[in-house]
N, C-alpha and C positions, 0 to 999 in steps of 0.2 A: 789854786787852779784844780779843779775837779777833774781832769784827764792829761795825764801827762804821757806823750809820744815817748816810747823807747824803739828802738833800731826796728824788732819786729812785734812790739806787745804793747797797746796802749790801755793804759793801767787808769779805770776809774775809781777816783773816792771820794768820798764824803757825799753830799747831795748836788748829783749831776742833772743839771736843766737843760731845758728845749734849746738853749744856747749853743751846745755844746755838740749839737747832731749833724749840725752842716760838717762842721771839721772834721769829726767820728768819719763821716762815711767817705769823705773825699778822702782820708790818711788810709781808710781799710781798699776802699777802689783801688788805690796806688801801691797795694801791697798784701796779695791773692793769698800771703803764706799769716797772714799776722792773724793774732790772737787778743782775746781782751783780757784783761784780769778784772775783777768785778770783786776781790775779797775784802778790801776799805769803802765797799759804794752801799752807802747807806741809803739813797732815794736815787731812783732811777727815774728821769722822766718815760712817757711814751714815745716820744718821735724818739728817741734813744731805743728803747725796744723794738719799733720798728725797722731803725737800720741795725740792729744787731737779727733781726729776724732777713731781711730784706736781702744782706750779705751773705747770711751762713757763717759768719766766724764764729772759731771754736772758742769757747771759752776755759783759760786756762788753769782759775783761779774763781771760786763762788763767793759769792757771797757769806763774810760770816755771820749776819742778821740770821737766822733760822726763817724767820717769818719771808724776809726778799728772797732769801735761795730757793726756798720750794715757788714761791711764786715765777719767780723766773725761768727758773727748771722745768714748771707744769706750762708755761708759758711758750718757750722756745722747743719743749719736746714735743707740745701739739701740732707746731708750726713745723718743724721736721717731718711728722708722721703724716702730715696732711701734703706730703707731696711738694711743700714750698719750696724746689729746688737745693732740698737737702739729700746728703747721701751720708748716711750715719751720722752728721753731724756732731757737734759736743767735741769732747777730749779723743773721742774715740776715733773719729772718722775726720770727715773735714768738706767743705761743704762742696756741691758739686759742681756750681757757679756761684759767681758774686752777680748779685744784680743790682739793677741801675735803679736810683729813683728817681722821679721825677725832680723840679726844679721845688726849691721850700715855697712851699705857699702857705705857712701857718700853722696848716693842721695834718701836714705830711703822708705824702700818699705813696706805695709802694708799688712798683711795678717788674714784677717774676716769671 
């Protein structure tokens, strides 16, 4: 299973699909303090990126792919800096709302 739920840290690894993001966001909705760990997540889908961007959770743990952590990192700190309902987000901070998405329709769409 590519995401395993702990108490406050849901832990992705290996290659996580579009499968996997309804859950993602409805366990982070239901738990304002939780964090992701992303250091076994070898392939990240986008609707995954999206609710990791969508929410603001902090990420506890990076990727140890070099090539996925900067991607990710350049990725999610764009998304922070551009005002997407982050407030220092990352390790450092922690986001300053969770937002809602809409309902799945395929190709996932965020709303902040």
């Amino acid at each position: 299973m590519p995401v395993t739920y702990k108490k406050t840290v849901a832990v992705l690894e290996g290659v996580c699909t579009v499968e996997e993001a309804e859950d993602l966001l409805i366990w982070l909705q239901n738990r304002p303090r939780a964090k992701v760990n992303l250091k076994r997540c070898t392939h990240l889908h986008a609707a995954l990126l999206q609710v990791l961007m969508a929410t603001g959770v902090p990420v506890s743990a990076w990727p140890e792919d070099p090539g996925l952590r900067v991607w990710l990192e350049v990725a999610l700190s764009s998304h922070r800096c551009a005002g997407q309902g982050w407030e220092g987000g990352g390790q450092r901070g922690g986001p300053k709302k969770r937002a809602a998405m809409g309902p799945a329709s395929g190709e996932g769409s965020a709303s902040v």
